[in-house]
C-alpha positions in Angstrom: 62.9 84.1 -6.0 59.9 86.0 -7.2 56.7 84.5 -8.8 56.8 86.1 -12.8 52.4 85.9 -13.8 52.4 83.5 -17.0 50.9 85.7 -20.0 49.2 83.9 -22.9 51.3 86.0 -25.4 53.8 84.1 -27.1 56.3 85.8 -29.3 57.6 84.7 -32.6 57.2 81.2 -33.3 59.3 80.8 -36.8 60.6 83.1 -39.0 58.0 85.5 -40.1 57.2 85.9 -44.3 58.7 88.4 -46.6 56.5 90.5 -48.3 58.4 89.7 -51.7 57.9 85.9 -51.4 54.2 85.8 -52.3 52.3 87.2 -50.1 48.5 88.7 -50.9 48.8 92.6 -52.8 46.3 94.8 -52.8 44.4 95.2 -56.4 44.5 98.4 -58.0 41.6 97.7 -60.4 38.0 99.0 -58.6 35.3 96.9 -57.3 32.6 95.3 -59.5 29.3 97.3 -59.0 26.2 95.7 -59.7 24.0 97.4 -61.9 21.5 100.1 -61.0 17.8 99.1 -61.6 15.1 101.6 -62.7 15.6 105.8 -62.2 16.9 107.1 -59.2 14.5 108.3 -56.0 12.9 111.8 -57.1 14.0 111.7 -60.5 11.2 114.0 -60.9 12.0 117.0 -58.7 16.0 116.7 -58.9 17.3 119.4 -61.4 18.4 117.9 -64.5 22.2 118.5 -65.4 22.6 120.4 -68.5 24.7 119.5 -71.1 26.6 121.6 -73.6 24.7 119.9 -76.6 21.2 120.8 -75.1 21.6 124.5 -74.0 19.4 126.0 -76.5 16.7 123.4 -76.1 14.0 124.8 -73.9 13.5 122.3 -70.8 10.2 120.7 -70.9 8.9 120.2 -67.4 8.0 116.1 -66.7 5.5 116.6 -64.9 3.1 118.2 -67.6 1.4 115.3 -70.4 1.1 115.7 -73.7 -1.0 118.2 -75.7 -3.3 116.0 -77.9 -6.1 116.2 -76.7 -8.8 112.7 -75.9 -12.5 111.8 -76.5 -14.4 111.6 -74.0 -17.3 110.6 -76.3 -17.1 108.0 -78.5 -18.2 109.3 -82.3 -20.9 107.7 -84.0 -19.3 105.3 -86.7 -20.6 106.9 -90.1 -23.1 104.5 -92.0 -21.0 102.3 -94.5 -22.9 102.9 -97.5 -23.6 99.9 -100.3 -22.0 100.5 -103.8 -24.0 100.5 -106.7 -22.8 98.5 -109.5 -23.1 99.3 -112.3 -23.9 96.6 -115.4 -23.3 97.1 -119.4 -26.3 95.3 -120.0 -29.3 93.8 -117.7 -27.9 90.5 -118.3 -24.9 90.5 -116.6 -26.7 92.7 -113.5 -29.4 89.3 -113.6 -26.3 86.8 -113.5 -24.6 88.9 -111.0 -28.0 89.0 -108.8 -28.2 85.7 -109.3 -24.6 84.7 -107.9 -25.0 86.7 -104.9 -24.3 84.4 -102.0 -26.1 86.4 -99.5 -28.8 86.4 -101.9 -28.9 83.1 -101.7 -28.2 82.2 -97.6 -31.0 84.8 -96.8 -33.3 82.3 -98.7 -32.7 79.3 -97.9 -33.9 80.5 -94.4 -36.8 82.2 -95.5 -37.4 78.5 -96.7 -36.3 77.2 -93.5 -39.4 79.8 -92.1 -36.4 81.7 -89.8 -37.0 85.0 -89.6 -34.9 87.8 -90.7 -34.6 91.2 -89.5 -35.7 94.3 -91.1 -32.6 95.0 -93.0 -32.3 91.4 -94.6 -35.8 91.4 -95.5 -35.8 94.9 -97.2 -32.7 93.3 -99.3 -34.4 90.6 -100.3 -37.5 92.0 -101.0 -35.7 95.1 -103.0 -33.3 92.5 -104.9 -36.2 90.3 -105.8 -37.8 93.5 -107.6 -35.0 94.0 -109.4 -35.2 90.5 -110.1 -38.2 90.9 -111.4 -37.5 94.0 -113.4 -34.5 92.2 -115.3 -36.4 89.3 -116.2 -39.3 91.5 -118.0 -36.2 93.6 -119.7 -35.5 90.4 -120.9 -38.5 88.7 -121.8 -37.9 85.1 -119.3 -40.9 84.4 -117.6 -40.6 82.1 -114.3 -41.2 79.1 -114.3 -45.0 78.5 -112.1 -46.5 75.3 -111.8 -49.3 74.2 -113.6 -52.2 75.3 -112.3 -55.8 73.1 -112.0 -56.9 73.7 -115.2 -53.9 72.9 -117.5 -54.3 69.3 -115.8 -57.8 69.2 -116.6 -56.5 69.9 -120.4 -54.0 67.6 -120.2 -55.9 64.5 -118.5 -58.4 64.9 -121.7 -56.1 64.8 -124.0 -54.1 61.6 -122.4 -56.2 58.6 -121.1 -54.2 56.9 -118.8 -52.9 59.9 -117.0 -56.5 60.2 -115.6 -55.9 56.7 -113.7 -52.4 58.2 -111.7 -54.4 61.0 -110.9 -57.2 58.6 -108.7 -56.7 58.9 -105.3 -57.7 55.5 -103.6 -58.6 57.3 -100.0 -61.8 58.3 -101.9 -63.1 55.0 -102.4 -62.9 53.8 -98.8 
Protein backbone atom coordinates (compact mmCIF):
# COMPACT_ATOMS: atom_id res chain seq x y z
CA UNK A 1 0.00 0.00 0.00
CA UNK A 2 1.26 3.43 -0.54
CA UNK A 3 2.06 6.02 2.25
CA UNK A 4 -0.82 9.11 1.49
CA UNK A 5 1.29 12.60 3.36
CA UNK A 6 -1.24 13.80 6.11
CA UNK A 7 -2.34 17.57 5.23
CA UNK A 8 -3.49 19.88 7.96
CA UNK A 9 -6.55 20.88 5.77
CA UNK A 10 -9.69 19.59 7.02
CA UNK A 11 -12.81 19.97 5.01
CA UNK A 12 -16.25 20.84 6.14
CA UNK A 13 -16.87 20.21 9.59
CA UNK A 14 -20.88 20.86 9.91
CA UNK A 15 -23.18 22.27 7.78
CA UNK A 16 -21.96 25.64 6.63
CA UNK A 17 -24.52 28.99 7.31
CA UNK A 18 -26.99 30.46 4.92
CA UNK A 19 -26.62 33.76 4.12
CA UNK A 20 -30.51 34.39 4.83
CA UNK A 21 -30.37 33.07 8.39
CA UNK A 22 -28.54 36.04 9.94
CA UNK A 23 -25.52 36.49 8.91
CA UNK A 24 -23.45 40.13 8.94
CA UNK A 25 -24.70 42.56 5.60
CA UNK A 26 -22.90 45.09 4.43
CA UNK A 27 -24.23 48.88 5.32
CA UNK A 28 -25.13 50.97 2.69
CA UNK A 29 -25.10 54.22 4.72
CA UNK A 30 -21.21 55.92 4.48
CA UNK A 31 -18.72 56.17 7.08
CA UNK A 32 -18.74 58.70 9.81
CA UNK A 33 -16.03 61.34 9.06
CA UNK A 34 -14.61 63.32 11.66
CA UNK A 35 -14.64 66.88 11.27
CA UNK A 36 -12.08 68.89 9.49
CA UNK A 37 -10.15 71.38 11.78
CA UNK A 38 -8.97 74.88 10.66
CA UNK A 39 -8.53 75.77 6.44
CA UNK A 40 -7.04 73.44 4.31
CA UNK A 41 -2.93 73.46 3.39
CA UNK A 42 -2.35 76.55 0.85
CA UNK A 43 -5.60 77.94 1.24
CA UNK A 44 -3.87 80.95 0.11
CA UNK A 45 -2.42 80.11 -3.25
CA UNK A 46 -5.30 77.52 -4.29
CA UNK A 47 -7.78 79.21 -6.80
CA UNK A 48 -10.90 79.95 -5.18
CA UNK A 49 -14.09 78.20 -6.96
CA UNK A 50 -16.40 80.65 -8.25
CA UNK A 51 -19.87 80.53 -7.66
CA UNK A 52 -22.78 81.66 -9.75
CA UNK A 53 -23.91 84.19 -6.94
CA UNK A 54 -20.38 85.91 -6.86
CA UNK A 55 -19.48 86.39 -10.66
CA UNK A 56 -19.79 90.01 -10.83
CA UNK A 57 -17.92 90.56 -7.54
CA UNK A 58 -14.38 91.46 -8.31
CA UNK A 59 -12.01 88.88 -6.43
CA UNK A 60 -10.00 90.59 -3.86
CA UNK A 61 -6.56 89.04 -3.55
CA UNK A 62 -5.83 87.61 0.37
CA UNK A 63 -2.85 88.27 0.47
CA UNK A 64 -3.11 92.26 0.24
CA UNK A 65 -4.34 94.08 4.09
CA UNK A 66 -6.55 96.61 4.43
CA UNK A 67 -6.35 100.19 3.19
CA UNK A 68 -6.70 102.30 6.36
CA UNK A 69 -3.94 103.53 6.96
CA UNK A 70 -1.95 103.45 10.96
CA UNK A 71 0.00 105.97 13.18
CA UNK A 72 3.10 105.59 13.50
CA UNK A 73 3.21 108.57 15.85
CA UNK A 74 1.16 108.91 18.57
CA UNK A 75 -0.82 112.60 18.45
CA UNK A 76 -0.44 114.92 21.17
CA UNK A 77 -3.75 114.66 23.30
CA UNK A 78 -5.22 118.30 22.91
CA UNK A 79 -5.25 120.26 26.36
CA UNK A 80 -8.69 119.69 28.18
CA UNK A 81 -9.61 123.09 28.72
CA UNK A 82 -11.52 124.22 32.29
CA UNK A 83 -15.08 125.63 31.81
CA UNK A 84 -15.93 128.86 33.07
CA UNK A 85 -19.01 129.06 34.95
CA UNK A 86 -20.86 131.33 34.86
CA UNK A 87 -22.87 132.85 38.16
CA UNK A 88 -26.17 135.19 38.30
CA UNK A 89 -24.78 136.94 41.07
CA UNK A 90 -21.32 136.89 43.02
CA UNK A 91 -22.95 135.10 45.77
CA UNK A 92 -23.69 131.98 44.44
CA UNK A 93 -19.95 132.08 42.43
CA UNK A 94 -18.61 132.67 46.47
CA UNK A 95 -20.82 129.60 47.77
CA UNK A 96 -19.89 127.65 44.79
CA UNK A 97 -15.98 128.53 45.43
CA UNK A 98 -16.56 127.74 48.62
CA UNK A 99 -17.96 124.12 48.03
CA UNK A 100 -15.23 123.19 45.79
CA UNK A 101 -13.80 119.96 47.13
CA UNK A 102 -10.52 120.30 45.39
CA UNK A 103 -10.50 123.67 46.77
CA UNK A 104 -10.70 122.38 49.85
CA UNK A 105 -8.17 118.91 49.62
CA UNK A 106 -5.46 121.23 48.02
CA UNK A 107 -5.57 123.09 51.52
CA UNK A 108 -5.64 121.06 53.91
CA UNK A 109 -2.21 120.04 52.60
CA UNK A 110 -0.89 123.29 52.23
CA UNK A 111 -1.74 123.08 56.03
CA UNK A 112 -0.21 119.84 56.29
CA UNK A 113 3.12 121.98 54.72
CA UNK A 114 3.01 119.23 51.50
CA UNK A 115 3.94 120.72 48.64
CA UNK A 116 1.90 121.05 45.56
CA UNK A 117 2.97 121.39 42.11
CA UNK A 118 2.77 124.33 39.90
CA UNK A 119 -0.58 123.73 38.54
CA UNK A 120 -2.37 123.19 42.06
CA UNK A 121 -0.70 126.11 43.35
CA UNK A 122 -1.63 128.49 40.43
CA UNK A 123 -5.34 127.17 41.30
CA UNK A 124 -5.27 127.99 44.59
CA UNK A 125 -3.64 130.98 44.46
CA UNK A 126 -5.99 132.28 41.32
CA UNK A 127 -9.20 130.88 43.29
CA UNK A 128 -8.18 132.60 46.43
CA UNK A 129 -8.14 136.01 44.41
CA UNK A 130 -11.32 135.51 43.35
CA UNK A 131 -11.98 134.73 46.76
CA UNK A 132 -10.95 137.77 47.60
CA UNK A 133 -12.67 139.71 44.90
CA UNK A 134 -16.18 138.24 45.83
CA UNK A 135 -15.90 139.01 49.32
CA UNK A 136 -15.15 142.92 48.62
CA UNK A 137 -18.22 142.74 46.00
CA UNK A 138 -19.90 141.79 48.92
CA UNK A 139 -18.76 143.76 51.69
CA UNK A 140 -17.61 140.42 54.34
CA UNK A 141 -14.38 141.07 55.66
CA UNK A 142 -12.37 137.86 57.04
CA UNK A 143 -12.31 137.16 60.00
CA UNK A 144 -8.17 138.08 61.50
CA UNK A 145 -7.29 137.67 64.90
CA UNK A 146 -6.93 140.31 67.16
CA UNK A 147 -3.86 141.85 66.92
CA UNK A 148 -1.47 143.17 70.15
CA UNK A 149 -3.07 146.25 70.56
CA UNK A 150 -6.85 145.39 70.70
CA UNK A 151 -5.71 143.22 73.85
CA UNK A 152 -3.90 146.03 75.25
CA UNK A 153 -7.54 147.86 74.83
CA UNK A 154 -9.33 145.14 76.12
CA UNK A 155 -7.08 144.20 79.26
CA UNK A 156 -7.75 148.07 80.37
CA UNK A 157 -11.03 147.95 80.05
CA UNK A 158 -11.44 144.43 82.10
CA UNK A 159 -9.38 143.86 85.33
CA UNK A 160 -9.14 140.43 85.80
CA UNK A 161 -8.36 139.50 82.20
CA UNK A 162 -4.91 141.09 82.93
CA UNK A 163 -4.28 138.21 85.60
CA UNK A 164 -4.89 135.14 82.68
CA UNK A 165 -2.72 137.04 80.60
CA UNK A 166 0.55 136.57 83.34
CA UNK A 167 2.73 134.15 82.29
CA UNK A 168 4.38 132.49 85.46
CA UNK A 169 7.80 131.43 83.46
CA UNK A 170 8.60 135.17 83.91
CA UNK A 171 8.79 135.11 87.47
CA UNK A 172 11.23 132.23 87.86
Amino acid sequence: MAHSKKSRKVGQIGIPKSKERGGRKPSTAPKRTKPTKGKPAGSRHSVAQETSQHVNKVRKDPKIGSKKPIELRPTPKPDVKVKIRKFATPAAELAALEADERLHTLLERIDNNETLTADEQEFVTSTMARHAVLCDLLGIKDEEEPSPESDKKAVEDDPLAALDAININDFR
